[in-house]
C-alpha positions as CSV (number, residue, x, y, z in Angstrom):
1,X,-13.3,-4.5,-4.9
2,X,-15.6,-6.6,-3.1
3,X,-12.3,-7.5,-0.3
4,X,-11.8,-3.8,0.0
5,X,-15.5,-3.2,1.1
6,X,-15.7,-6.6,3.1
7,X,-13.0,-5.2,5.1
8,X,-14.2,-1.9,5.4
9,X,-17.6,-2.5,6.2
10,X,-16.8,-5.1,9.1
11,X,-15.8,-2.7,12.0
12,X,-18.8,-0.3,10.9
13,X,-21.1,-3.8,11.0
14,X,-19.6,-4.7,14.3
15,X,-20.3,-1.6,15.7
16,X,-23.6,-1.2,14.3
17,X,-23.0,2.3,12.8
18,X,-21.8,4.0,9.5
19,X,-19.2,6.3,11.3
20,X,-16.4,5.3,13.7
21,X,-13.2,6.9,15.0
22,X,-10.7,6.3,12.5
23,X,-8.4,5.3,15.9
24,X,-11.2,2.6,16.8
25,X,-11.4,1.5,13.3
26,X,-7.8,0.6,13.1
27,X,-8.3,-1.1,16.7
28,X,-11.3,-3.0,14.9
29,X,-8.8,-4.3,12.3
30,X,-5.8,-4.8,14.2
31,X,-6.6,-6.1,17.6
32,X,-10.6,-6.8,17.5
33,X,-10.2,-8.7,14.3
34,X,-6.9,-9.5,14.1
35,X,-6.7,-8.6,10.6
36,X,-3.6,-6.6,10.2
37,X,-0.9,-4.7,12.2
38,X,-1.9,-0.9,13.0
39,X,0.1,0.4,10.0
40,X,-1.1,-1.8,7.4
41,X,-4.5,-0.9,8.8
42,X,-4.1,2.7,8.4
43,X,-2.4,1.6,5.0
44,X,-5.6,0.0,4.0
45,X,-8.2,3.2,5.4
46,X,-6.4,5.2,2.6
47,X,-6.7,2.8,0.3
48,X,-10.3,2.4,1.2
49,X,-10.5,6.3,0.8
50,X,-8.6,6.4,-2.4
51,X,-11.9,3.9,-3.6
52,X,-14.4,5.6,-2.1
53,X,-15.5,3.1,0.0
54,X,-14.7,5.4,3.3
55,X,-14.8,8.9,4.0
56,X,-12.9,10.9,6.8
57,X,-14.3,13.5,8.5
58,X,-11.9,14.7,11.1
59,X,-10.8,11.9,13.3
60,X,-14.2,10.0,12.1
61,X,-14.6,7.7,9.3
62,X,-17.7,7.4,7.5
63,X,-19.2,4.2,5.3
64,X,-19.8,5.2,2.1
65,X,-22.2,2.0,1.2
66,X,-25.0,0.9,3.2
67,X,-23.7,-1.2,6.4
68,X,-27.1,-3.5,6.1
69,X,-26.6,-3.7,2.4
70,X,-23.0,-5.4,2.6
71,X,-23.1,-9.3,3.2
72,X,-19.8,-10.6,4.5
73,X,-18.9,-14.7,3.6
74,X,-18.8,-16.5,6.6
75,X,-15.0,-16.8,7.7
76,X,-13.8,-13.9,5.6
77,X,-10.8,-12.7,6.0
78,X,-8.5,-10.5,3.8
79,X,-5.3,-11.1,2.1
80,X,-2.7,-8.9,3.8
81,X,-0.1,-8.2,1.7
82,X,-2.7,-6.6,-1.0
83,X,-3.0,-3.7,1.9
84,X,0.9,-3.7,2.6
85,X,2.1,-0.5,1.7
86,X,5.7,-1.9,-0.3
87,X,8.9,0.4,-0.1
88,X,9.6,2.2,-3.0
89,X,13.2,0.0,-4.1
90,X,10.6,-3.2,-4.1
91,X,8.2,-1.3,-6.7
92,X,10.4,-0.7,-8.7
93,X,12.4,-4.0,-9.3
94,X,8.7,-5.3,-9.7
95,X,8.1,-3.0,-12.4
96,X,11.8,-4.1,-14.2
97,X,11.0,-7.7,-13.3
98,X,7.9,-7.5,-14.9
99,X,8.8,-6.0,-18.2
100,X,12.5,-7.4,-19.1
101,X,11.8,-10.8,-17.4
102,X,15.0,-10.2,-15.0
103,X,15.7,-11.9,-11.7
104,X,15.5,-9.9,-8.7
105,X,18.5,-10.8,-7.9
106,X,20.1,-9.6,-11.6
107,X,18.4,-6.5,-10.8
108,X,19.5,-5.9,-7.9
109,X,23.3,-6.8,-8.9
110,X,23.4,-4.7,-11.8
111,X,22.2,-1.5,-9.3
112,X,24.8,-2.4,-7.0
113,X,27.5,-2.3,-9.7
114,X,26.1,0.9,-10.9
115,X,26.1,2.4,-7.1
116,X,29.9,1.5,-6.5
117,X,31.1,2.9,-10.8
118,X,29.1,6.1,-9.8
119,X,31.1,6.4,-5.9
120,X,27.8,5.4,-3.8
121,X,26.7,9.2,-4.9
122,X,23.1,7.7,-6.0
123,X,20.8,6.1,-3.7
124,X,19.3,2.7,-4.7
125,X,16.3,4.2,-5.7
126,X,17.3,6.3,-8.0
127,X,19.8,4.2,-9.7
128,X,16.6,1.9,-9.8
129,X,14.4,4.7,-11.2
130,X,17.1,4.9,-14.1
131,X,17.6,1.8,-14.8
132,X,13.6,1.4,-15.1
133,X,14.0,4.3,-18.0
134,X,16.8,2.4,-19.4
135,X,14.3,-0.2,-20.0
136,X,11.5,2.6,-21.1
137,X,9.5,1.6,-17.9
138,X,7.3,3.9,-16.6
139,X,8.0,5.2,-13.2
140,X,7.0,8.6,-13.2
141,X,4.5,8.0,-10.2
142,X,7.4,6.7,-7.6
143,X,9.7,9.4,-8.9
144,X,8.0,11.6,-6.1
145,X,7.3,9.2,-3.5
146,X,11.2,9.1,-3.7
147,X,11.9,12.4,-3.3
148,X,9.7,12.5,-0.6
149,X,11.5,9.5,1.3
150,X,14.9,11.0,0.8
151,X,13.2,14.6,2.3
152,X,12.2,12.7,4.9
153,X,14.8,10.6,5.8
């Protein structure tokens, strides 16, 4: 928690101010600071939103902690991939690796050959979502972020 406000509170520090456009707060990050690419920056405001760390307000962000109350270590800088938003497939071969001690690239084989029996029909994802089940891993929560990708495109 304390890397999710230490990131958060340094473009409202540097500005001197507990609201900033969310636009300049993503420049802060990316470009000022160096921190993270834009995406993974906007990745890491709804994160920081999700925690209640930030607010938004329209196209402003507001601190929700004290700016003079946060002391950032000297040279701080966060660990990127915690803010990297992963694709769907990669959360769920985690999940499988995790609980049945698989290799990725087991995983990954055995979805393959389940693509090809089945005529390419299924997309990876959800021949990953039932293999997870297979398993008894819980998925439920990237069942919809799914659907949504394959909406989407």
């Amino acid at each position: 928690m304390n890397e999710l406000l230490f990131t958060a509170a340094m473009p409202f520090k540097r500005k001197g101010t507990d609201a900033i456009k969310e636009t300049e707060f993503v420049m802060a990050l990316s470009m000022d600071l160096g921190w993270f690419k834009p995406d993974t920056a906007r990745d890491f405001i709804n994160s920081a939103i999700e925690n209640g760390i930030i607010s938004r307000e329209g196209d402003m962000l507001k601190a929700q902690f004290g700016i003079s109350d946060v002391q950032i270590p000297m040279g701080f800088k966060p660990d990127v991939s915690r803010f990297q938003k992963k694709e769907v497939f990669e959360q769920i071969i985690e999940r499988i690796m995790m609980n049945t001690g698989l290799e990725k690239q087991t995983i990954i084989a055995k979805i393959n050959k389940s693509r090809n029996e089945k005529g390419g029909m299924f997309t990876i994802e959800v021949l990953g979502i039932l293999m997870a089940r297979e398993y008894g891993i819980q998925v439920d929560d990237l069942i919809g972020k799914s659907y949504m990708r394959l909406l989407n495109g």
